[in-house]
Each structure stands twice: as structure tokens, then as C-alpha cells.
N, C-alpha and C positions, 0 to 999 in steps of 0.2 A: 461664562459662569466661572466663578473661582471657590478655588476649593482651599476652604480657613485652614491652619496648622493645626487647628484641633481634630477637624475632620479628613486632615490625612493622619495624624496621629491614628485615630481609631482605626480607620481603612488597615493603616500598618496593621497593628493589635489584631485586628479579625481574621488578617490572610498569616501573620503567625501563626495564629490559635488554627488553623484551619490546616495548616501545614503541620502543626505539631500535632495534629488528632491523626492528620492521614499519613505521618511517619506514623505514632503509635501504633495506628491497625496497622501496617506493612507490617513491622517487627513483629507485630503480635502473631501474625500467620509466618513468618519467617523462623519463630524460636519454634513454634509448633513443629512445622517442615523439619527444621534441627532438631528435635527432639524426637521425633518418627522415626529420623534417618539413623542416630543412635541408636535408639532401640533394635531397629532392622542390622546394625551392626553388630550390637553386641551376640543380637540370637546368630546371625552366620558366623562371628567366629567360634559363638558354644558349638555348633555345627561342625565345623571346622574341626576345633579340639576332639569329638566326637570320633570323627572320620578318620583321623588321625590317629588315634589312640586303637581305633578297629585293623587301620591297615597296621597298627606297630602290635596286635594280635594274631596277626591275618594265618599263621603258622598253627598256632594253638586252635585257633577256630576252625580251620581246616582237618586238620589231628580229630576234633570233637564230631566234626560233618560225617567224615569218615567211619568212625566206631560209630555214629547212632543211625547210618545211611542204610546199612542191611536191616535194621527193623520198620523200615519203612514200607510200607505194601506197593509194589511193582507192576504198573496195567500195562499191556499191549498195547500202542501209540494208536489205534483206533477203536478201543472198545470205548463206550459210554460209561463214565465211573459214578452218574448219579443215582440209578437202580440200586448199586452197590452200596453208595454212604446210605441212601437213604431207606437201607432196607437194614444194615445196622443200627441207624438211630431208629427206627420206629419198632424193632423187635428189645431193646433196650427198654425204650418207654414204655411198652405193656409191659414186660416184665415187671418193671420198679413202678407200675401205676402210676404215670406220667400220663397225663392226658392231650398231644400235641393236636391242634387241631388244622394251624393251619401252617403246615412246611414248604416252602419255596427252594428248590437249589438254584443256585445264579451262577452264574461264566464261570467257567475255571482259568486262571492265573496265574501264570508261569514265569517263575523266579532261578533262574539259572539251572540247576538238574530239577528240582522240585516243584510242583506242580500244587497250585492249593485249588481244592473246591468250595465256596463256601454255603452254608444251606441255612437259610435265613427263617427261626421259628416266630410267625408274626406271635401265634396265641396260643399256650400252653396253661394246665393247671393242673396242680397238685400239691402235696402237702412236701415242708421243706426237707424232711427224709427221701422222699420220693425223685424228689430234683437232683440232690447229692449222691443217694445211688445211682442215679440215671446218668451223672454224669462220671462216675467214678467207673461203672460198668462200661462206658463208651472207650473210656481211657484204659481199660482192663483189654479191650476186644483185638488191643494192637493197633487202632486205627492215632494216629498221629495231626492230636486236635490244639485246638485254641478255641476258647470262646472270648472275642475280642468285645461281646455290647451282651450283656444280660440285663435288663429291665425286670424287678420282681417289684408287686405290690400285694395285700392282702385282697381276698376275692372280698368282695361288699357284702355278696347273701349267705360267705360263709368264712369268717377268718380265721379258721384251722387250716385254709385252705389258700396257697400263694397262684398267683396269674403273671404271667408277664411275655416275654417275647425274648429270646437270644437268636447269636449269629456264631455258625459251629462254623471254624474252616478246620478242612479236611487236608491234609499234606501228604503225598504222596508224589512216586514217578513211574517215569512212563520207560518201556523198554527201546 
């Protein structure tokens, strides 16, 4: 069997076109891959600059550790410190009529001398006065907080009245 010049012509023509599709997808996932790896670059050297710029702190931030290190409440390396946050936050929320229903404390977490508890409120409600003094009184009691996730929405049977869920870490050390 012999094969006309026409129909090797085409044969050619098909296994270009077939090569030049299967370079284009190569490259097409290669500029992706390169474009990934950029990205992942540019955040580690923000990162970088970051770290950088903390250790060329690192004096000043330690000076600051120091003066706000005595107001921070001191446990005994074995007492239980959940009873404790959690007997501040729920005498706060009846005070300022916060209604927390349902409070979880989780692991506590240990960051060089400082120690965080954090206590996770899935479902609270009360009206937005109520939230602001409850969190204002919490911050008043001496207790050394952060609320890193507050979720608030309007209750549905009553919108004078907000629902939602936060997560209090507690910061404190141990002796």
C-alpha cells in the first residue's frame, strides 16, 4: 500500500496540530504551576519582611511585655483556670443581661511565658448595649482578653434583639 503526498501531507498537518494542542495544555498547566509558585513567593517574602521588621523591634516589644506583664493574672502551675474565666464571664453576662447559653472552654495554649485559655460561646443573645457592656466589663475585671471570631446576626422572633456566637481567649501565666 502506498501512501499519495497528499496523504502524507495531511498525516503531517494532524500530528502538528496534535503536538501543538498537547504543547498548549503542557504550558497552560506550567504558567499556572508558575503563577502559584509566585504567589507562594511573594506571601513568604511579605512574611519575611514581617519577621524582620518584629526581630528589628524585638527591644521595644520586649520593654512593652515587661510593663503590661504585672497586670496580667498569675495561676499556680496546677490549678484549673477554667472555673475561673468562666465564672468571670458568666457573672458579667447576667450583670449586663447577656443571655450566653451555650459556653465551651477548650485547651489552653502556651506561648512562651503566657498562657491563653480560650472559651468558645456557640449561642448568645441580647440586645447590642448588652454585648458592649458585657464585653467592656470583662475588659474592666483585669482579665487580659481578645475576641478573635464574633458572629452577630438579628434574632428572627425579635430584632431588638442580636444572637450570635464569639470566641474569648483568656491570657494569662502560670507561676
Amino acid at each position: 500500500m502506498t501512501i499519495s503526498p497528499r496523504e502524507r501531507l495531511l498525516a503531517g498537518c494532524t500530528l502538528a496540530a496534535l503536538l501543538f494542542a498537547l504543547l498548549g495544555l503542557s504550558y497552560d498547566g506550567q504558567v499556572r504551576a508558575w503563577r502559584t509558585a509566585r504567589a507562594e513567593l511573594r506571601t513568604r517574602q511579605a512574611d519575611l519582611r514581617f519577621r524582620r521588621a518584629l526581630i528589628g523591634r524585638q527591644a521595644e516589644i520586649n520593654a512593652r511585655f515587661e510593663r503590661l506583664k504585672d497586670l496580667m493574672p498569675v495561676f499556680p502551675a496546677d490549678r484549673q483556670v477554667d472555673t475561673h474565666w468562666m465564672g468571670i464571664m458568666s457573672s458579667a453576662a447576667k450583670r449586663n443581661e447577656l443571655d450566653i447559653r451555650n459556653a465551651r472552654p477548650e485547651k489552653e495554649t502556651r506561648a512562651g511565658d503566657v498562657y491563653e485559655f480560650p472559651i468558645e460561646c456557640r449561642d448568645f443573645e441580647g440586645s447590642l448595649d448588652a454585648l458592649v457592656r458585657f464585653l467592656h466589663e470583662v475588659q474592666n475585671e483585669g482579665v487580659m482578653l481578645d475576641v478573635r471570631s464574633l458572629t452577630v446576626r438579628p434574632n428572627p422572633q425579635n430584632p431588638a434583639l442580636l444572637r450570635g456566637q464569639f470566641t474569648l481567649y483568656c491570657a494569662y501565666m502560670r507561676e
